[in-house]
One Martini backbone bead per residue (centre of mass of N, CA, C, O) as a GRO file, in nm:
protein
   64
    1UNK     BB    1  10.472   8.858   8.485
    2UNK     BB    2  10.554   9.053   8.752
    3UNK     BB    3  10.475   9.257   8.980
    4UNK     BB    4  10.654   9.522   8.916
    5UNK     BB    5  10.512   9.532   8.607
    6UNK     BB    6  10.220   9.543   8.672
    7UNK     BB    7  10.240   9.777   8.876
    8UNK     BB    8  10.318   9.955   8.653
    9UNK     BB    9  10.097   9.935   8.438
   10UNK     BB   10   9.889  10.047   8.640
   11UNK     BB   11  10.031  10.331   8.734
   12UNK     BB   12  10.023  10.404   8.440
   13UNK     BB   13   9.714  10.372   8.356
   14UNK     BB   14   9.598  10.572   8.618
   15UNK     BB   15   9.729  10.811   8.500
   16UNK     BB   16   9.622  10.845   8.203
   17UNK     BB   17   9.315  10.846   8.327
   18UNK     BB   18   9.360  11.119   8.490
   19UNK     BB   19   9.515  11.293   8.277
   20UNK     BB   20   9.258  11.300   8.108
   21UNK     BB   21   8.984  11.351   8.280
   22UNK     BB   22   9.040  11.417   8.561
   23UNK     BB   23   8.864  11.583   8.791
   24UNK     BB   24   8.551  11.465   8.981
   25UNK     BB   25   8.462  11.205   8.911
   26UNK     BB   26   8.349  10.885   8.929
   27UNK     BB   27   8.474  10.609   8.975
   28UNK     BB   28   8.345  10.438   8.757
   29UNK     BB   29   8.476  10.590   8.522
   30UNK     BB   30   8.768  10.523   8.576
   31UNK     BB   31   8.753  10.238   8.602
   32UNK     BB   32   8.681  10.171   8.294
   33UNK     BB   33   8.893  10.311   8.185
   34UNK     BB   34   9.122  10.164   8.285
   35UNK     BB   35   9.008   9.865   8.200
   36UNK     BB   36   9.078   9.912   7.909
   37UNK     BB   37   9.387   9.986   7.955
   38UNK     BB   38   9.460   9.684   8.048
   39UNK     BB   39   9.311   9.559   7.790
   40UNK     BB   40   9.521   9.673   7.573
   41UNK     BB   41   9.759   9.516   7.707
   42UNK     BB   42   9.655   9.220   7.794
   43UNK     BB   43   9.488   9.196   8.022
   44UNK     BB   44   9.352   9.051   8.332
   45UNK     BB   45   9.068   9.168   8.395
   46UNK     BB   46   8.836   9.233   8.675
   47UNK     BB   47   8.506   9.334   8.837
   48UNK     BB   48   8.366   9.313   9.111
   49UNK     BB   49   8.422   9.126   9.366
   50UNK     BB   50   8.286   8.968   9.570
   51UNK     BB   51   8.280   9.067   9.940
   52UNK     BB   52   8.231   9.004  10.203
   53UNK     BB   53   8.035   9.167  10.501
   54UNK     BB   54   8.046   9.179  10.833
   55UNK     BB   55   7.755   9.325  11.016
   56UNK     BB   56   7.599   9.284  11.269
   57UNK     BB   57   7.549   8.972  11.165
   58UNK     BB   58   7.561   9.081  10.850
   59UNK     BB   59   7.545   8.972  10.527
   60UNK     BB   60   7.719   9.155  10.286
   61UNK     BB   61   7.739   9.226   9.931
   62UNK     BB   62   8.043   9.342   9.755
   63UNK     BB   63   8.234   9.524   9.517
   64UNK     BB   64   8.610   9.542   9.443
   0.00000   0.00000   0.00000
């Protein structure tokens, strides 16, 4: 599949858990459901990959 095919699948299916869900919810509610719907297509998610942030010299990981 194409970046531009990937893009398009992303932006319909967050675009149809949005407008089910609506406005309002945690960030995570959301996330959740995207990540059902890419891969009811077919579609390989992960989820909160940490990543370092270094902040005044303390090294922290997040999920991003």
């Amino acid at each position: 599949m194409e970046i531009n095919q990937i893009t398009k699948e992303i932006l319909d299916s967050a675009y149809k858990v949005h407008t089910k869900l609506g406005p309002g919810l945690l960030e995570s509610a959301y996330r959740k459901c995207l990540v059902y719907e890419l891969k009811k297509k077919g579609m390989f998610v992960e989820e909160e990959k940490p990543l370092p942030l270094i902040y005044d010299s303390m090294k922290l990981d997040f999920g991003y």
